[in-house]
C-alpha positions in Angstrom: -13.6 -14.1 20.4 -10.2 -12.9 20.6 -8.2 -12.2 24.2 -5.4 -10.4 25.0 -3.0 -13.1 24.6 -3.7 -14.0 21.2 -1.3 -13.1 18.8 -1.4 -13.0 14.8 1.7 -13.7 12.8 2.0 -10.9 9.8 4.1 -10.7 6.6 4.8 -7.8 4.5 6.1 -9.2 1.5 8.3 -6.2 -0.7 10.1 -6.3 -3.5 13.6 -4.9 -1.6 13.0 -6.6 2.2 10.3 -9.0 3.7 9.4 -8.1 7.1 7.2 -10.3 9.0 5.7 -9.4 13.0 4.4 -10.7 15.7 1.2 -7.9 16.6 -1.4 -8.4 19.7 -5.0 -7.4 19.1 -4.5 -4.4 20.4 -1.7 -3.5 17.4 1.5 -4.0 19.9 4.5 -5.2 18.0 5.6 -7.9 20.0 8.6 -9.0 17.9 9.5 -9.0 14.1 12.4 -9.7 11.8 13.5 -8.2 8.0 15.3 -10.1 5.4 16.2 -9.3 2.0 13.4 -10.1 -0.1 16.7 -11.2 -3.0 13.2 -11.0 -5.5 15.5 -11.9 -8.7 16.0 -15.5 -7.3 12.0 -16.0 -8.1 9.3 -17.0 -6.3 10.2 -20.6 -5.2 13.2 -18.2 -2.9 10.7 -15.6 -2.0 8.1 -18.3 -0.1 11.7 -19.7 1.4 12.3 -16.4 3.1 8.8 -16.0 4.4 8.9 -19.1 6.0 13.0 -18.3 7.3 11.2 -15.4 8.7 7.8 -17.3 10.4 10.4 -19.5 11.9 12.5 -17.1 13.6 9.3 -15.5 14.6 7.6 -18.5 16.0 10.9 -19.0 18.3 10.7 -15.5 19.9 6.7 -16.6 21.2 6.2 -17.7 24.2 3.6 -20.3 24.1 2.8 -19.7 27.4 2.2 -16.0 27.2 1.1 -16.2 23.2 -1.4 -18.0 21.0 -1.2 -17.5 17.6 -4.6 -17.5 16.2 -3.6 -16.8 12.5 -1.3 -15.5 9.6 -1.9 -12.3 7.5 0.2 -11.9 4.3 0.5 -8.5 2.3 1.6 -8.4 -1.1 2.1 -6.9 -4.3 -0.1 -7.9 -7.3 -3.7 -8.6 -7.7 -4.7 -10.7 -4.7 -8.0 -12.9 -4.4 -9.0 -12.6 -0.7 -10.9 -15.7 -0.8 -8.1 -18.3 -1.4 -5.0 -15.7 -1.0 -3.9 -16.6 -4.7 -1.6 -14.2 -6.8 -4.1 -13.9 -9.2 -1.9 -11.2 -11.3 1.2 -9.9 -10.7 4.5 -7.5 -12.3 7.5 -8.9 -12.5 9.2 -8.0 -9.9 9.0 -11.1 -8.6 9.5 -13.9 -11.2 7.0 -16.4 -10.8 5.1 -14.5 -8.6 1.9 -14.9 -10.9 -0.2 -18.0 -9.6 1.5 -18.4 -6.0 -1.3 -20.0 -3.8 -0.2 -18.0 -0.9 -2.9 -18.6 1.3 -2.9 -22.2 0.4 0.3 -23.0 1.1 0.9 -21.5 4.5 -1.9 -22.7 5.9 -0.7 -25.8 5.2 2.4 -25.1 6.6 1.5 -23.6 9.4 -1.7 -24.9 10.0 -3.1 -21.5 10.8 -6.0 -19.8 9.9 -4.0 -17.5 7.0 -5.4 -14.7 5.0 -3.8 -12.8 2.1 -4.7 -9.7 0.1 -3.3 -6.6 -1.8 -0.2 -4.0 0.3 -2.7 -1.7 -0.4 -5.6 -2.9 1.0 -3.8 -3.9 4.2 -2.1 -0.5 4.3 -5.4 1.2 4.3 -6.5 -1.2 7.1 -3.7 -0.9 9.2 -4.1 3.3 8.9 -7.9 2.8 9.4 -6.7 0.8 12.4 -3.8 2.2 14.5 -3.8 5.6 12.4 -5.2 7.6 14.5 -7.5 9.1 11.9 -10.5 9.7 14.1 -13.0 7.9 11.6 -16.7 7.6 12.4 -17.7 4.0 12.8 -18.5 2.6 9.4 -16.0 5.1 7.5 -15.9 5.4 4.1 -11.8 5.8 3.4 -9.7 6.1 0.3 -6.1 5.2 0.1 -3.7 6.4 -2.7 -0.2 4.7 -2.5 2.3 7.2 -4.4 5.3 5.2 -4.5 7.0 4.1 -8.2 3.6 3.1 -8.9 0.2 4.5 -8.0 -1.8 1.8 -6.1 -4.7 2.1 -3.8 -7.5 0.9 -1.8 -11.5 1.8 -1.2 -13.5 0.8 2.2 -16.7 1.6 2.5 -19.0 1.5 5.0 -15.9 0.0 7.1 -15.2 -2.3 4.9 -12.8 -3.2 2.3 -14.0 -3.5 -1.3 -11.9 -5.7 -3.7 -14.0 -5.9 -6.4 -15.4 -8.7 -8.5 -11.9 -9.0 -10.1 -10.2 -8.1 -7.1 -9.0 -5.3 -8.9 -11.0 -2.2 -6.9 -8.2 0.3 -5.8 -5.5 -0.2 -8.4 -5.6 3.2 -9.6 -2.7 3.7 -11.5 -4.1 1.2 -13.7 -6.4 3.9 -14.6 -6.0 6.0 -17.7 -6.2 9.7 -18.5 -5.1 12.1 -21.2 -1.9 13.1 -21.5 -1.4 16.3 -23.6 2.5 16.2 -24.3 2.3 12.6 -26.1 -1.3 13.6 -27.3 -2.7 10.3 -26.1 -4.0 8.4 -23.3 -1.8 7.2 -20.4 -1.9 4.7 -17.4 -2.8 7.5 -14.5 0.8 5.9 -12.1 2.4 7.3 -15.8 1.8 10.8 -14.4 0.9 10.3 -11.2 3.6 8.2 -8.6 7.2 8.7 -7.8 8.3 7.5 -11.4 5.4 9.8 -12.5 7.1 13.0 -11.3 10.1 11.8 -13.0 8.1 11.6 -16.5 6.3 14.8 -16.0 10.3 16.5 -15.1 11.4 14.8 -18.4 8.2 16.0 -20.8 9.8 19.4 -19.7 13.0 18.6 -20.0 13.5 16.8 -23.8 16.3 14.9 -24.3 17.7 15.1 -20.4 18.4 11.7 -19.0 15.5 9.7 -17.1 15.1 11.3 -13.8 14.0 9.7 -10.7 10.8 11.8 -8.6 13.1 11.8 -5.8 16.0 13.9 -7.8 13.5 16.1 -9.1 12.4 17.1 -5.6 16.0 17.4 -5.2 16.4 19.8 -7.9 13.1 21.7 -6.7 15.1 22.3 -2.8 18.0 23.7 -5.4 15.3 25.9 -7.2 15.6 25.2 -10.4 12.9 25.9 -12.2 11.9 23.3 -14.6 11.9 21.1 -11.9 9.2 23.4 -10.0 7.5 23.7 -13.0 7.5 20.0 -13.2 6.5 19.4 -9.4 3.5 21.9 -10.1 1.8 20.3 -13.0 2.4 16.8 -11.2 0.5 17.9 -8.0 -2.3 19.3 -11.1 -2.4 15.7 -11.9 -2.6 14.5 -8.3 -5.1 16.6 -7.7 -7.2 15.5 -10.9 -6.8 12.3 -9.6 -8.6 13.7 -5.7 -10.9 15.4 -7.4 -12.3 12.5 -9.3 -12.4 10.1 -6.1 -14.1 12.9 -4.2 -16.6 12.7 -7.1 -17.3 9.3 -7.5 -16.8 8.2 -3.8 -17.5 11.3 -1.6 -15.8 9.2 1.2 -15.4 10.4 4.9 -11.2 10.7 4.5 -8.8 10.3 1.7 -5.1 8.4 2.8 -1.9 9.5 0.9 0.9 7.0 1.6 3.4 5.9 -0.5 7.3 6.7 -0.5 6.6 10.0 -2.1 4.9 11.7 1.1 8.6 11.5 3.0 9.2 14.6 0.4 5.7 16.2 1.3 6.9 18.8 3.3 8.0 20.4 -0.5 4.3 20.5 -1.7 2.1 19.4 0.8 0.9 23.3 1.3 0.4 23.6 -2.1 -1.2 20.3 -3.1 -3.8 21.2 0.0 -4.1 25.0 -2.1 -4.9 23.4 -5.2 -7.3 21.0 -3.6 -9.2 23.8 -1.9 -9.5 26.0 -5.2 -10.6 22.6 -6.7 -13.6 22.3 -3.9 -12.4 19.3 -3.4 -14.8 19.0 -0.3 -13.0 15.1 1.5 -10.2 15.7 3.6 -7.0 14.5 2.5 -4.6 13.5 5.2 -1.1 11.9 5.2 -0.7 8.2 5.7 0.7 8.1 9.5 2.0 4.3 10.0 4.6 4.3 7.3 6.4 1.2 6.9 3.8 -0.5 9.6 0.8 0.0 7.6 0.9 -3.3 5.4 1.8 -5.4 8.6 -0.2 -3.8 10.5 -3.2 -4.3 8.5 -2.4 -7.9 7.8 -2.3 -8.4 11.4 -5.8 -6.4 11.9 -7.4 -8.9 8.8 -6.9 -12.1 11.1 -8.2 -10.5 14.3 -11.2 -9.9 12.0 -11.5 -13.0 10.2 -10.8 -15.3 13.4 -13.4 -13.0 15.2 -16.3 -13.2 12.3 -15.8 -16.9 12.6 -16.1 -17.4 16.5 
């Protein structure tokens, strides 16, 4: 049983900053720090800035207000829940492949410590503090748009991993891509880089262009990049249409970098939807940047509370 002064450490690890918190059960930041994640160093320098950062954190607590009661770690890469290994991973980080996160910082620490996918601990955090207004025992889908396509399924109120631990990575997916008359991984058309691809299919020969600059060029009205925003929200909505299918879940999250631009197709990606009958609602990712801590933070108040 947790009380109100129990605290759980939290790390978000990215591949640009690692931010790590201090969160009460109720989901109050009660301190944090960010530090250049400096990923091209390699793992080895990655776990040396996580524990910079738990360091710094631990200083800020007041033991006599504070008991830390465990660690939550959110990462990239294909996570095994169990043990908190990097079971896969890109190469963003080098070395990343293998880490025994969970292992190692409990040792560490000596803390109860959890790991798992960003994605799943974004979708936690959301179902959390997002102020979603889920029934108890929600089923929830969460699609990270970002310069992948990642994501995470809970049902029943509970995150699903998989056997592999591989449930949610979406954009792993394939589907048919008619300009290159083959198939494609689903983030290839789908996810911030996505946009940029689709931009370029109508575009031959023009320089690789980032989603963001197409959304750019759509605010100018140019109209190859409008054409290319609308047939990436037709495979977006593909994309809902299957879940809503296969899943039928209570909600549908959309987080990601990409929603900042959503005021430039939100209305029309919730048209499309609705001609679609795609019947879930689909709502915006609320926390932001405080989704993967968050959640990470939520993961030990669970775990420590299941094993009271």
């Amino acid at each position: 049983m947790t009380t109100a002064n129990d605290i759980a450490l939290a790390v978000d690890i990215g591949g640009t900053k690692i931010r790590a918190a201090a969160i009460d059960s109720m989901g109050k930041l009660i301190a944090s720090t960010r530090m250049p994640t400096d990923a091209q160093h390699g793992a080895a320098h990655v776990l040396e800035v996580i524990t910079s950062s738990l360091d710094t954190l631990q200083r800020e607590l007041d033991p006599n207000l504070h008991r830390i009661i465990g660690l939550g770690l959110s990462s990239a890469g294909v996570i095994e829940p169990a043990t908190g290994r990097v079971v896969n991973a890109a190469d963003q980080i080098p070395g990343w492949k293998g880490t025994p996160l969970g292992e190692l910082f409990a040792a560490k620490l000596r803390l109860s410590t959890f790991a798992d996918n960003d994605a799943n601990c974004a979708l936690v955090g959301e179902a959390w503090l997002g102020q979603h207004l889920l029934p108890p025992n929600a089923n929830v889908v969460m699609l990270t748009l970002g310069t992948g396509l990642g994501g995470a399924v809970m049902l029943n109120g509970r995150l699903i991993t998989g056997v592999n631990h591989v449930t949610g990575h979406f954009g792993l997916c394939q589907m048919w891509d008619a300009y290159s008359a083959t198939n494609v991984s689903v983030e290839y058309l789908v996810s911030g880089t996505g946009l940029g691809n689709v931009y370029q299919q109508r575009h031959p020969g023009h320089p690789k262009t980032a989603g963001e600059a197409v959304i750019e060029l759509v605010s100018a009205n140019d109209p190859l990049a409008i054409a290319a925003l609308d047939a990436w929200l037709d495979h977006l909505v593909l994309q809902l249409h299957n879940l809503y299918w296969m899943l039928d879940p209570h909600l549908i999250i959309i987080g990601g970098g990409v929603i900042d631009s959503q005021a430039r197709w939100w209305p029309q990606l919730l048209a499309k939807l609705n001609a679609k009958k795609v019947a879930s609602p689909i709502k915006q990712a609320r926390l932001g940047n405080d989704a993967g801590i968050s959640g990470a933070a939520k993961m030990v108040f669970d775990q420590v509370g299941m094993a009271a």
